[in-house]
C-alpha positions, 0 to 999 in steps of 0.5 A: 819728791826732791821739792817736798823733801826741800819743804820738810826741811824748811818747815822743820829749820822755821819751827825748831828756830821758833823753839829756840828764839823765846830760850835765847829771848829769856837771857840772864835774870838780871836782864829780864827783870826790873832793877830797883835801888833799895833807897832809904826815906825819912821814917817816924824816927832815927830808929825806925826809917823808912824805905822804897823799893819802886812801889813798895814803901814802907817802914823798919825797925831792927835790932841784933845782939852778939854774945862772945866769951874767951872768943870761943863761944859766940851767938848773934839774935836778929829781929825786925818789924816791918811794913809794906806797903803798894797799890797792888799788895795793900798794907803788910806788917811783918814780925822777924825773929829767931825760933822755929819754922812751922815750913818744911823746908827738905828742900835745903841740903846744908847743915843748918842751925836748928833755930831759924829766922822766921816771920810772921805776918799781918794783913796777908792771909792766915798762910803767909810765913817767911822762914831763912835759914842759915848754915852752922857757924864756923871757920869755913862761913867765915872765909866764903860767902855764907850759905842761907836759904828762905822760903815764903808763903804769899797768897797763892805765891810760894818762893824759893831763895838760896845765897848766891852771887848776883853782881859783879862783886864776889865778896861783900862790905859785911861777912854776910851773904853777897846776894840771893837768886829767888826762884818760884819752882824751877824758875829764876824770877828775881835777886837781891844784890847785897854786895855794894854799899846800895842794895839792889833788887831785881823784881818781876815785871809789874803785872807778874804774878811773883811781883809782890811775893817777890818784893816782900822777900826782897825787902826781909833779906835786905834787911836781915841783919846777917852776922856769921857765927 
């Protein structure tokens, strides 16, 4: 009896040590993912660059207006196009403004602006959409780390984003968000860190099934021409 008991709770020691290995083996984001510089490339002219994120390359065109008066009214308009490009994404062209999102988004629980930064796209199925949102302007967005979340729709592929820090620097070069966490569900699967001069983004192993959503979404939130209102 003694020597089943001695076996019991050796076979129960092994097997609750095999549930905790694979949690301790997860690790910090940053740790599980690739790291990729967001470098920029030589494009068809000054105002249109390229760029490379591992294997997505691509080109971008931005633009951004602010209005002010009596320094008691301001507003700020974004916009971009942009292409990607990899042998597992194919060709995608993105069209960024301001408007209204067609996603629901109920998930978000801050005060936001009623417009949104929304994009659609081409070359990537009738449902693809990305849709950021930011919380009203203020004093208070302008002493913190402004709050933004985004969603997108990629294929069979629907990510999650929400403003957060990502590197060691609790502030960044630009009253914008420092960095962004990207979930798909409840998981933590890849980050964007805007906090230093070099944009980095740590995407899903090559071969994941996030990979490419994932690298769109990097590359609209690296771009967006964040600006607090």
């Amino acid at each position: 009896m003694s020597g089943f008991k001695i076996l019991s709770g050796a076979v129960l020691a092994a097997a609750l040590l095999a549930v905790a290995v694979p949690a301790q083996a997860a690790g910090p984001l940053t740790e599980r993912t690739e790291k990729l510089k967001f470098e920029t490339k030589k494009g068809k002219s000054f105002l249109q660059p390229g760029f490379a994120l591992g294997e997505y390359s691509g080109l971008s065109r931005q633009s951004a207006t602010t209005t002010s008066a009596l320094g008691l009214y301001s507003s700020a308009k974004s916009k971009a196009e942009i292409s990607v490009t990899s042998p597992s994404l194919g060709a995608v062209t993105i069209k960024c403004k301001g408007g209204e999102s067609r996603t629901a988004l109920g998930w978000i629980t801050f005060d936001r602006d009623k417009l949104a930064y929304v994009c659609t796209f081409e070359g990537a199925g009738p449902e693809a959409a990305f849709t950021l949102v930011q919380s009203k302007g203020g004093l208070l967005a302008r002493l913190q780390t402004p709050q933004r979340a985004a969603e997108l729709q990629l294929g069979a592929v629907t990510l999650r984003a929400e403003s957060k820090q990502v590197g060691a620097m609790p502030f960044g070069l630009t009253a914008g968000a420092v960095g962004y966490v990207i979930r798909n569900g409840d998981q933590d699967v890849a980050a964007v860190d805007l906090s230093g001069l070099s944009k980095i983004a740590y995407l899903p192993s090559k071969g994941a099934a996030e990979r490419d959503a994932a690298a769109v979404m990097a590359v609209i939130l690296i771009l967006f021409m964040d600006n607090p209102v």
